[in-house]
N, C-alpha and C positions, 0 to 999 in steps of 0.2 A: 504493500500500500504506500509506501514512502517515496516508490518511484510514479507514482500517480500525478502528484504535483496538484495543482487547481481543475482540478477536471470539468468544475461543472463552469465554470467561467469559458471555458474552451467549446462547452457548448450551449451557451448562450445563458446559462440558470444560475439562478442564487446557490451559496453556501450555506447549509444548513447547519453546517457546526462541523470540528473536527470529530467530537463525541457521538456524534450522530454516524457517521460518516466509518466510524470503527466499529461502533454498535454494530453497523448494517454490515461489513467486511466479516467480521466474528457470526455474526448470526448466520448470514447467508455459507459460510465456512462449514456450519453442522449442519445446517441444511443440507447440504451436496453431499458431507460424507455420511448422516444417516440415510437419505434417497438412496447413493450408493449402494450402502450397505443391505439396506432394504432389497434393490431389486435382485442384485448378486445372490446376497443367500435365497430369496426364492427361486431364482435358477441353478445354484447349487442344488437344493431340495428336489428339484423334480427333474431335472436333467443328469446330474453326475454322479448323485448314490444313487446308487439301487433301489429302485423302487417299485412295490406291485403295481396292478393294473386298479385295484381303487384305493388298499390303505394304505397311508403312507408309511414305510420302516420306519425304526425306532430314531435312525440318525436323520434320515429325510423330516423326520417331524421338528426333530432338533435345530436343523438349517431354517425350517420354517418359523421355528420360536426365534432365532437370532431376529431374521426380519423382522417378525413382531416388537419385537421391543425395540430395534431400531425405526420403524416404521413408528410408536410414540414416541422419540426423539424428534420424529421427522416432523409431525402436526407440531407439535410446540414452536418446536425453530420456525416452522413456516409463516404460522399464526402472528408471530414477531415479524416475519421477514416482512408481511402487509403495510403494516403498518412503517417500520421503517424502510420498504421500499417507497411510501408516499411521500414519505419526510422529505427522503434522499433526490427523488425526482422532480419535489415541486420548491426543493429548497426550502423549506419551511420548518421550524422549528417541530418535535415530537408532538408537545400539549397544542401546535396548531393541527397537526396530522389526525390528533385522536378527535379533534371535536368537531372535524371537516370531515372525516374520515370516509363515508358515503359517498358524498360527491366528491371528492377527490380522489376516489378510487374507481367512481365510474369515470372519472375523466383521464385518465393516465393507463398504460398498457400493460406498464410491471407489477403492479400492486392487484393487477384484475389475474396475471399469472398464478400469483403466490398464492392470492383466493382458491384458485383451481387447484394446485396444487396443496392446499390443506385440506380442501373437501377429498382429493383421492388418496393422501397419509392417510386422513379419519377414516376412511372404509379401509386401506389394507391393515391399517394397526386392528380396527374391531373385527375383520375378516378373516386373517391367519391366526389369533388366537380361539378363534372355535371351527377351525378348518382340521381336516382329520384324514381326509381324501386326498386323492393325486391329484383327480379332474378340478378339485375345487383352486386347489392351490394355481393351478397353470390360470385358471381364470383372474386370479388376485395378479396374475403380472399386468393385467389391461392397464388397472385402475395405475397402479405404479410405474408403470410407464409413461403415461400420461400426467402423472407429476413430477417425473425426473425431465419432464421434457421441457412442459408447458414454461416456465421461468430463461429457459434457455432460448425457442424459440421467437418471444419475444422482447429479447435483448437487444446486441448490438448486430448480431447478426439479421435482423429484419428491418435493415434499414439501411439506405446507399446504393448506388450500383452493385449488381449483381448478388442483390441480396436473397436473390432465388435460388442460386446456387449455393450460397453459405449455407440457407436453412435448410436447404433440401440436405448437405452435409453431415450440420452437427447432428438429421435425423438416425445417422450413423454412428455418428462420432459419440456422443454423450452416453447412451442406451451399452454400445463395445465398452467405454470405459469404464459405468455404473457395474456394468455384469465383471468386470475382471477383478473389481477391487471389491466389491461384496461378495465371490467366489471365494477368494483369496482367504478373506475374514473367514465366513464359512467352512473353510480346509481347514484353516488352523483350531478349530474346534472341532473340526470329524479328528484330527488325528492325536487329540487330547484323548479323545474316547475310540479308537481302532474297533471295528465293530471283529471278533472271532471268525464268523463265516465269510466275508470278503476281505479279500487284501487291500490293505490301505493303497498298494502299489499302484491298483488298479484305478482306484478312484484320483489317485493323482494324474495317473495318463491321460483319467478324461478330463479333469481340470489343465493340465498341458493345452489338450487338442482345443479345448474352449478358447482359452486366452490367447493360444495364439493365432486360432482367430480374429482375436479380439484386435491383436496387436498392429494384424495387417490392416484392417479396418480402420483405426486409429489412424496408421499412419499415412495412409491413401486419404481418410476424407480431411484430417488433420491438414495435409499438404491445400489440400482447394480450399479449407476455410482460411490459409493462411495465408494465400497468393491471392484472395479475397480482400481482409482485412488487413493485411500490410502493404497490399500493392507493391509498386514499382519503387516505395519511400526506402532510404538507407535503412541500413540492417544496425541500426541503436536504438538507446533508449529503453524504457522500462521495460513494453510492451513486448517487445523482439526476446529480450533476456528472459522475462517470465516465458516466452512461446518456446524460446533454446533448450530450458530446464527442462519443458514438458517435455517435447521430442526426444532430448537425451534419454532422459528415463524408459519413452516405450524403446528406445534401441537398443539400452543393454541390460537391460532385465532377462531379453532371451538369449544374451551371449554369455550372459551368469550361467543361465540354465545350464547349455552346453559345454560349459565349462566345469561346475562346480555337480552338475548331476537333478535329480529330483526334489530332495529336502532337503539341503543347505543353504540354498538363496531365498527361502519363502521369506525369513526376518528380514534381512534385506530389500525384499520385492516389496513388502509393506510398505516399510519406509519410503523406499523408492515412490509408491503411488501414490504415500499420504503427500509427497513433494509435488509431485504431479496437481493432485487433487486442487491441493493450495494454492500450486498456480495457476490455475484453470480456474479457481475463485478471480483472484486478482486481474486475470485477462477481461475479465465481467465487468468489472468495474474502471479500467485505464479505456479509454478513449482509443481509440484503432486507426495507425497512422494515415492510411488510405482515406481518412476522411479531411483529413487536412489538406488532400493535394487538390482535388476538383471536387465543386459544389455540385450533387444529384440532380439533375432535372425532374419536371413532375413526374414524367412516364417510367425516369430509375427510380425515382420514389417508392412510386404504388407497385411499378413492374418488376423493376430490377432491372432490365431495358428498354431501347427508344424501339418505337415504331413509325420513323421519320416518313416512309411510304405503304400505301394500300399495299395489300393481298397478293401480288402478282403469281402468274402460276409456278414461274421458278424457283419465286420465295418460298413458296408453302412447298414447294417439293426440297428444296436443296438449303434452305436456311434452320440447320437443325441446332438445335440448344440440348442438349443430355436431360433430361429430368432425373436428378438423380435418386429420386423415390420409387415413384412407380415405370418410367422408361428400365431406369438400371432393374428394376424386379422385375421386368416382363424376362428383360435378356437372362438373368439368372435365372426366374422360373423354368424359359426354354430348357437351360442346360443343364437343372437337374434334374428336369422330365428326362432329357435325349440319355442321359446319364442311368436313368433306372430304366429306359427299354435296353442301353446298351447292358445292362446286368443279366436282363433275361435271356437275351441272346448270346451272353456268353453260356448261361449253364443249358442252354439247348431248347426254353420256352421260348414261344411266338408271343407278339404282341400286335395287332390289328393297324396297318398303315394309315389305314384313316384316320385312328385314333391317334396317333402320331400328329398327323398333318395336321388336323381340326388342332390341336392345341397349341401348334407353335403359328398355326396365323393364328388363331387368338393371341398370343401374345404380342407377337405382329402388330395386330393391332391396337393395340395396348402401346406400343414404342411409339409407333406414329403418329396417333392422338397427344400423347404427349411429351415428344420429342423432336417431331419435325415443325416447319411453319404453320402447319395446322396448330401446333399445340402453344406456339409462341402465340401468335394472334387469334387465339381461343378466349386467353386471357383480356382483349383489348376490345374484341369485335361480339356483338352478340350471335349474330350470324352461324359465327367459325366453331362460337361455344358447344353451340346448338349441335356443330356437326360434331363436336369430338365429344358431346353430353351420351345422345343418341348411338353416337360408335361405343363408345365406355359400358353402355346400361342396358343394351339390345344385343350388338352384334357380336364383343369381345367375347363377352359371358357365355353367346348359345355354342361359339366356337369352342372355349373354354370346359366347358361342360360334358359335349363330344367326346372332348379328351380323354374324359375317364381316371384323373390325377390318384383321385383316393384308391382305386383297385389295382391303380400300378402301385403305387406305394407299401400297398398291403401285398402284395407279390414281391418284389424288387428289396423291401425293407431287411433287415434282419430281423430279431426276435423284440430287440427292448421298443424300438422306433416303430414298429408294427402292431406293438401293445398301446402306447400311445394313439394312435392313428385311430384304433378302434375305441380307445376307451373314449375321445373327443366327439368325433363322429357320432354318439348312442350318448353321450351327457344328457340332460338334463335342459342346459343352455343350448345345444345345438338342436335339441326336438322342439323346444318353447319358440326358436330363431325359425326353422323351418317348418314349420305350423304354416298348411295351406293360407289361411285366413291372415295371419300375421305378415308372412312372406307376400302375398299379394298387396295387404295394405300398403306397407310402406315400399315396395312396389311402382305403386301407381300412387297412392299421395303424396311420394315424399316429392312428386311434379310440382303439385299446387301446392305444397307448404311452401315450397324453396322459393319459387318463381310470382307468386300473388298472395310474397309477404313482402316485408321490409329484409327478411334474411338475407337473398341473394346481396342485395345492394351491400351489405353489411362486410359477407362472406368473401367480397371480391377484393376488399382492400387491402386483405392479409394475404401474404402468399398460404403459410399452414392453413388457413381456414381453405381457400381454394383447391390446395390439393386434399383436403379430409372431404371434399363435397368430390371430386374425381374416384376416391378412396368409395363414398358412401355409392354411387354412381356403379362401380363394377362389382360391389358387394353384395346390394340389395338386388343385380340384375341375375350375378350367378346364384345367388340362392332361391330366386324365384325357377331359373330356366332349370334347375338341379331338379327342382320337384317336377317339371312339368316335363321336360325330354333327358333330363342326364342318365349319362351310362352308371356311375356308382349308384349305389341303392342310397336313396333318403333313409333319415332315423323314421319321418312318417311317409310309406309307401302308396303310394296312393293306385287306383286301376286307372289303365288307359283312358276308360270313358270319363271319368273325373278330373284328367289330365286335361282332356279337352276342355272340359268345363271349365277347368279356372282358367284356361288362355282365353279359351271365348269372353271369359267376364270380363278381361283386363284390357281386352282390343279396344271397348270405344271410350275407355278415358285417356287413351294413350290421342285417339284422335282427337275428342273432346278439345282437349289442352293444345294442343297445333292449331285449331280452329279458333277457338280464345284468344290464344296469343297473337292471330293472323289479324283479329277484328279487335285488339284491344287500344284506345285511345292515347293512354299514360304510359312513358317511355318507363321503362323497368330500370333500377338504378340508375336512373338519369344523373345523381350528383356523382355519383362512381364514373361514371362515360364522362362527362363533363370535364372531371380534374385531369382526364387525359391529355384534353386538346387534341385531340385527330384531326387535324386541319383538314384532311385527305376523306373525311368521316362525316358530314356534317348534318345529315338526315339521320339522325338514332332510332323515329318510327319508322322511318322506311327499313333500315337494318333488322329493324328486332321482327316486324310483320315477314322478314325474308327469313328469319330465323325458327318462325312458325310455321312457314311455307314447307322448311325444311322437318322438322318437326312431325307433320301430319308426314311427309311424303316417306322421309326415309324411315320412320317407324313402321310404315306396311309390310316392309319390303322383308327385314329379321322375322316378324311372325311368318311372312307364308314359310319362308324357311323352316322355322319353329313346327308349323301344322304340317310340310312334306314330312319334315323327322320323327317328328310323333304317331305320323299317319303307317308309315314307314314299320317302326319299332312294333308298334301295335300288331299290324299283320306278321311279322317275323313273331312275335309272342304266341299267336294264334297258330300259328304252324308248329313251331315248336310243340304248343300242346295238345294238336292232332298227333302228331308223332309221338309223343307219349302214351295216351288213348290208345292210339292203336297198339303199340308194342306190350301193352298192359293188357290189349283185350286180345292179344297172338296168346300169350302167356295166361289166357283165365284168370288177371287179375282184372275186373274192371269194377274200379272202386265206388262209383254211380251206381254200377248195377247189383252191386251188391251193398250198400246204403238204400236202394228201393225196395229191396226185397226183404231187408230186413226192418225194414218202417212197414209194408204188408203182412209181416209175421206178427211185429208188435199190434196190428190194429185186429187183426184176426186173435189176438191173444185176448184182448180187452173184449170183443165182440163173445168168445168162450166164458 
């Protein structure tokens, strides 16, 4: 903190007090390393001990108690962190923060995080200590994710050129570091108590294979947030030295390893992260040299980048930006699909081409929407939205689905990753989520919540808000199109005829809502479209009625697909169980016919 200097003077705000100003350094400090610690040991718990398919072992439950009780560390710190993030950002003395505290926390973006993030400690702390289960516990990583995030994403990274790329980064980068230093904690308590029936050995190697995952993660996305927020500025000053420290440490923790073996560098690695940890606080708080070189324009502002001209077709083919959320997870998805067909084909099972093909354009699709000029001017055009909303929430998904991920995984998997697979799948949460009636609603309403409310307008000026609404887009699409044509089985199985049914139901509010939007009078986020300035743009009703044009049109097009495949599956089901029937009724088994004759026996027996 000492290298920080007057930071809030640098960016344009009062000084709230030195005292203030330490308070929030120290608080936010245990906040990070209880979060930390919280999500690591719940990933320790369900991933790296041994653990059944519903109870949790005796040390899996113990990883789970670390979390807990750092998870009430976590609410505390956070509860503070509110309040002196209001301080700290509006310059204002504490006893002005508490008694403004409302409206000054609806007006500001950090103090609105830390709220989030105390509402999701308060459920993992009360939720892992009456948690007993596998399935339950992997569920508590949502909520802790979503606090280890929330304070980070909107920092310093959601703001400046190319602020889309930082956050889409640290969505990397924080979640890889939280899990290796709450792991780590974790270890050093599984190996206080060595459970008799497994070797510590073992649970070490998969703590190894985690982190250092973890490590390359760190360091790949590490690298973009840093070429981000340091730009082309000299390599001094506080900010550079705290980012040195960090790096150094993910670099020779794993040369420790290989050098010194399994258990001799863990004391060390600790250290080593709490150094890390500490400075990754401080980076939070020093101002980010790349902000001093050139002043944001509105469109780096709200975008992260300009859109100086219209749509042209070579742009939206050949002006590709990475998404590095969901672009980079399509490309990974692909390859470790292509990766478990290539398993079956090594030990001498087939795996169906089509089901191959259907999955990786779906992914395909999924890059494109939000990787090429399509997904660049998605963000800026209503129009372009529209086409990569409709791709995301229709066509990715039926593709997707096709694919059949769950049945290869459950083939392809080993023994522990294949227990998991089924135990999530048949949960509890995954039957209540894919509930015809549920899976359809939000479906088809979550159209006219987003679009004729205030949310969209809201949703569009954040980058994480934009991409969790892309996120909710290919979620709610593959979960509906899973029940209605996918190849894994649903938790609720539904018959053909009822397949039909609920697609029939959902066709004409898909139109409905294109027709609305075509005849609708009042521009949809118009002060969001406005702070662009699209010089090149200047008719926003004419764009958004083009965007319902598209809307009605290209929605048709996925359901007939949807009803060939279903129409399709159905008759192959029926055949199938002709061919059963009959090879039952060659054999003298025919189970109809002897269920009839034995309900004639029973009525002739009542009749006696």
């Amino acid at each position: 903190m000492f290298w920080a200097g007057d930071v809030h003077a640098a960016l344009g705000d009062s000084d709230p007090g030195r005292l203030t100003s330490l308070a929030f350094g120290l608080v936010r400090t245990l906040a990070n390393a209880a979060a930390t610690v919280t999500l690591g040991a719940l990933v320790f718990g369900v991933f790296v001990v041994p653990a059944r398919r519903t109870k949790l072992t005796a040390h899996a439950y113990a990883a789970v108690r670390i979390a807990a009780t750092a998870a009430a560390v976590w609410v505390a710190a956070a509860a503070f962190a509110v309040v002196l993030s209001v301080s700290d950002a509006t310059g204002q003395p504490v006893s002005v923060a508490l008694s403004h505290l409302p409206s000054l926390v609806a007006a500001t973006e950090e103090p609105k995080a830390w709220l989030i993030t105390t509402v999701a400690a308060g459920l993992v702390a009360a939720g892992t200590r009456m948690t007993l289960t596998w399935v339950t516990s992997v569920l508590w990583l949502v909520p802790a994710l979503v606090g280890v995030l929330a304070p980070v994403i909107a920092g310093h990274v959601a703001n400046g050129a190319w602020h889309d790329v930082a956050t889409n980064a640290v969505v990397w980068h924080v979640p890889a570091a939280a899990v290796w230093v709450g792991a780590l904690v974790a270890l050093r308590g599984y190996l206080r108590h060595s459970p008799g029936d497994t070797s510590p050995d073992e649970v070490i190697r998969r703590y190894h294979r985690l982190t250092t995952a973890c490590a390359v993660v760190l360091v790949l996305s590490g690298g973009v947030v840093a070429a981000v927020l340091v730009g082309p500025a000299a390599l001094t000053g506080g900010y550079v030295v705290l980012l040195l420290i960090k790096l150094a440490v993910v670099a020779v923790v794993p040369l420790l390893r290989a050098r010194w073996g399994t258990r001799r560098p863990l004391g060390v690695e600790l250290a080593g992260l709490g150094l890390a940890l500490a400075a990754s606080t401080g980076l939070t708080h020093l101002v980010p040299p790349a902000w001093a070189l050139s002043r944001a324009s509105p469109q780096e502002t709200v975008l992260g980048y300009e859109l100086p001209d219209g749509p042209s077709a070579a742009e939206l083919v050949l002006g590709w930006r990475l998404d590095l959320v969901l672009g980079l997870g399509a490309v990974l998805a692909a390859a470790v699909y292509l990766a478990g067909v290539r398993t079956l084909r090594r030990r001498g099972d087939g795996w169906p081409v089509g089901r191959t093909a259907a999955w990786t354009a779906g992914c395909a699709v999924v890059l494109v929407m939000t990787s090429s000029g399509l997904g660049r001017y998605a963000a800026g055009m209503f129009s372009t939205h529209m086409v990569a909303h409709m791709a995301l929430n229709m066509l990715a998904p039926v593709l997707l689905v096709l694919g059949g991920p769950i049945t290869l995984a459950l083939r392809a998997s080993p023994p522990g990753p294949r227990q998991w697979v089924t135990a999530l799948v048949h949960c509890r949460a995954a039957r209540v989520a894919a509930h015809p009636a549920v899976a359809a609603i939000v479906f088809v309403g979550s159209f006219y919540v987003l679009y004729f409310s205030d949310l969209f307008g809201e949703m569009m000026r954040f980058h994480w808000a934009h991409q969790l609404m892309n996120i909710h887009f290919l979620v709610s699409g593959y979960v509906f199109f899973w029940l209605v044509i996918g190849v894994d089985r649903a938790p609720r199985a539904l018959p053909h005829l009822a397949r039909l049914g609920l697609l029939f139901s959902v066709m004409p509010f898909h139109a409905f809502f294109g027709v609305i939007l075509m005849n609708k009078q009042a521009v949809i986020a118009e002060d969001f479209y406005r702070t662009l300035g699209l010089t090149w743009m200047p008719d926003l009703l004419t764009d958004q009625r083009l965007g319902g044009g598209i809307a009605w049109a290209t929605g048709e097009i996925p359901m007939l697909v949807v009803v060939i495949a279903l129409l399709h599956q159905w008759a192959r089901a029926d055949r199938r169980e002709a061919v059963r029937f009959d090879r039952a009724a060659d054999h003298g088994h025919d189970d109809r016919l002897a269920a009839y004759n034995a309900m004639l026996a029973e009525l002739s027996g009542r009749r006696n």
